[in-house]
C-alpha positions as CSV (number, residue, x, y, z in Angstrom):
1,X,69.2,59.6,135.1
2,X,67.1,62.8,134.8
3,X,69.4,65.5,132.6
4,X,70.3,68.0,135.3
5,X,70.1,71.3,132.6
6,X,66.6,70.2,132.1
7,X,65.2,68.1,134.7
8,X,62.6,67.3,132.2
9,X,63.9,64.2,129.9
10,X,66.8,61.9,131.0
11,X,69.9,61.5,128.7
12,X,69.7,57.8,128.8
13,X,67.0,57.5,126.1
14,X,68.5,59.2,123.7
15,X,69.1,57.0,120.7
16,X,72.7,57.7,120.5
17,X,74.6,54.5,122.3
18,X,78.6,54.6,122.8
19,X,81.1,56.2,125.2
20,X,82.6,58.5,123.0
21,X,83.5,61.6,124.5
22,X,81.6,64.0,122.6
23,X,78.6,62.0,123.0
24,X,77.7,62.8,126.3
25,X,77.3,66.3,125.1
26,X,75.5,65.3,122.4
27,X,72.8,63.9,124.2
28,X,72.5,67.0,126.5
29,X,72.2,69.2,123.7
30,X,69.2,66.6,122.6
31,X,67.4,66.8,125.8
32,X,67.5,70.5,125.5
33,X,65.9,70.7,122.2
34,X,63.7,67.7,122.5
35,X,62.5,69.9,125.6
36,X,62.4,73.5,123.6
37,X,60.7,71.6,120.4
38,X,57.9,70.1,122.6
39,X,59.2,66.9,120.6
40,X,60.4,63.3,121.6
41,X,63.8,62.0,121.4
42,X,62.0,58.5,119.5
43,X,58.4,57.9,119.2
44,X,56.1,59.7,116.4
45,X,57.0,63.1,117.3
46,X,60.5,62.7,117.2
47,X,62.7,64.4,114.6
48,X,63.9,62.2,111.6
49,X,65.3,64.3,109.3
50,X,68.4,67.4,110.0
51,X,69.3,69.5,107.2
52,X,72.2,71.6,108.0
53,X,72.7,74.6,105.9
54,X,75.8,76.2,105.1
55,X,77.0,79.7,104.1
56,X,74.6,81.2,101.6
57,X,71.7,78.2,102.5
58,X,69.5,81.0,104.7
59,X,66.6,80.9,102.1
60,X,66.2,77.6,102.4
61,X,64.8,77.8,105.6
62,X,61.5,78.8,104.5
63,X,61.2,76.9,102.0
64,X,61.3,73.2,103.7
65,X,58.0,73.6,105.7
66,X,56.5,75.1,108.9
67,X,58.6,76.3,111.5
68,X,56.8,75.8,114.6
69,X,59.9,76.4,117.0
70,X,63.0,78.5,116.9
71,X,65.9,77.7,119.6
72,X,69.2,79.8,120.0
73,X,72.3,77.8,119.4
74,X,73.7,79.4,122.3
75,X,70.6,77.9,124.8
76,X,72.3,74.1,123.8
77,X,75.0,72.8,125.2
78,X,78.1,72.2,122.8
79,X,77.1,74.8,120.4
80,X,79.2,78.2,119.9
81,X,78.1,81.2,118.6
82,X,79.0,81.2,113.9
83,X,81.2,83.4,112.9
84,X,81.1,82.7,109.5
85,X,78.6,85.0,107.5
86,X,75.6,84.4,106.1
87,X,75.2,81.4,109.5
88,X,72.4,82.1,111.5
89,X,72.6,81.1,115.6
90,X,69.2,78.9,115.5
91,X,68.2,75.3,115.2
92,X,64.2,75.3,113.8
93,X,62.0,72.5,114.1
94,X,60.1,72.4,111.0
95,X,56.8,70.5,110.2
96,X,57.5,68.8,106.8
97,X,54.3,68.8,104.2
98,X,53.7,65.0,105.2
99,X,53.9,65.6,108.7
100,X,57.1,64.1,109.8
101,X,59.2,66.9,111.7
102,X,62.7,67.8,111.0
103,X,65.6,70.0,112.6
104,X,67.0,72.5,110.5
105,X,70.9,74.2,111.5
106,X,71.2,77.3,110.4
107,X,74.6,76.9,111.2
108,X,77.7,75.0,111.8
109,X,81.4,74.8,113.3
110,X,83.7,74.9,110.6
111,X,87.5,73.4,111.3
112,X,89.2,76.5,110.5
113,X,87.2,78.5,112.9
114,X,90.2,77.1,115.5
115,X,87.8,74.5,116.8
116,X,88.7,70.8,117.5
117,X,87.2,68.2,115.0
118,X,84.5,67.0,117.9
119,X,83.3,70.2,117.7
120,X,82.8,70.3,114.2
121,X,81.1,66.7,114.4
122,X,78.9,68.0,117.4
123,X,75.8,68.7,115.2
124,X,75.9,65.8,113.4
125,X,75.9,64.2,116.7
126,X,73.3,66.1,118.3
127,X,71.4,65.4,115.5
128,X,71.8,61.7,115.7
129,X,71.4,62.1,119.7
130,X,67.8,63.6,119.2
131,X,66.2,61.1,117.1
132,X,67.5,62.2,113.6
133,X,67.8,59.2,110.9
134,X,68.5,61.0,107.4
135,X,70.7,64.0,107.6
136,X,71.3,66.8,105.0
137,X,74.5,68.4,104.9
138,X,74.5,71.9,102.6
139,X,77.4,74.3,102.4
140,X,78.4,77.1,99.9
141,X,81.2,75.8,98.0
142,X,83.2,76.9,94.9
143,X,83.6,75.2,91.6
144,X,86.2,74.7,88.8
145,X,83.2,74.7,86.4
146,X,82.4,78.5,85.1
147,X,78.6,77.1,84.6
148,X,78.2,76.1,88.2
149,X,78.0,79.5,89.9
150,X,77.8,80.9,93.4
151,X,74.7,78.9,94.5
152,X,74.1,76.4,91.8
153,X,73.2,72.8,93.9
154,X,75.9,70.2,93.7
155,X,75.6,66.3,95.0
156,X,78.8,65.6,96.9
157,X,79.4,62.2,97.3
158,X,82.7,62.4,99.3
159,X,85.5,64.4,100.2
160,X,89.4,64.4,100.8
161,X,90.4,65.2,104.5
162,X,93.6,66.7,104.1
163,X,93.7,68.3,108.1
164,X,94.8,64.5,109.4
165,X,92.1,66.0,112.1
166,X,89.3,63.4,113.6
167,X,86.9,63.9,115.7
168,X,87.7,60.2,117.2
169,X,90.0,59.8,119.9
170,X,93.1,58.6,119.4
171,X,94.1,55.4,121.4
172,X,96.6,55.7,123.5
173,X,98.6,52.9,122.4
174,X,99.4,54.7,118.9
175,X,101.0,57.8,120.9
């Protein structure tokens, strides 16, 4: 089936399998960028890599390699405009030093922002939807540490969710 917001690459061969709601969505959003990337959604041309940064991550744009496209968030489908400072409204595709190409978000939906938890989840998924294998996930947190300031690079290996919120659909038999 031939993606009607494109008419150039159809959904169906997008690497992200399942019914899931939000994954339909997903795979559009794909399409689109696969189509404003010039890049596959598998094959050698394909993205493997997404690094999404978070509040204060900006910088690191430049730093991961070559951008040789920029798309608006707001040409995707799923996406919604930041309003978080220090987010920027684009997705780049970036040549890596070796060659491989990767997606960098330079921004994300954040749970407080009053959006559901599949919309929060939506990058992750459109990342996994176009291709993407590894992804990076980057944000601008605080510490208890007084050593570890305001940008100092922390591995988080896990976190609490205390909003009871998921972005998987509740079966109907629990309600």
């Amino acid at each position: 089936m031939t993606d009607p917001s494109t008419n150039l690459l159809p959904t169906d061969s997008s690497p992200l399998v399942g019914d899931h709601p939000g994954f339909d969505e997903a795979r559009r959003a794909a399409v689109a960028l696969a189509h404003a990337t010039e890049a596959g959604l598998t094959g050698p041309d394909s993205h493997r890599i997404a690094v999404v940064l978070g509040s204060g991550w900006g910088g690191a744009a430049e730093l991961i390699g070559e951008t040789t496209h920029t798309v608006p968030t707001a040409d995707l489908p799923g996406f919604a405009a930041p309003s978080v400072p220090g987010h920027n409204p684009t997705v780049r595709s970036v040549r890596l030093t070796d060659g491989r190409r990767a997606l960098v978000f330079g921004s994300r939906t954040h749970y407080y922002e009053h959006r559901d938890a599949g919309a929060v989840a939506h990058t992750v998924r459109t990342a996994a939807a176009a291709g993407v294998e590894t992804v990076v996930l980057t944000n601008g947190c605080g510490s208890l540490v007084p050593e570890w300031g305001p940008g100092t690079p922390v591995l988080v290996a896990d976190h609490i969710n205390l909003t009871g919120a998921t972005p998987w659909p509740v079966p109907t038999s629990w309600t």
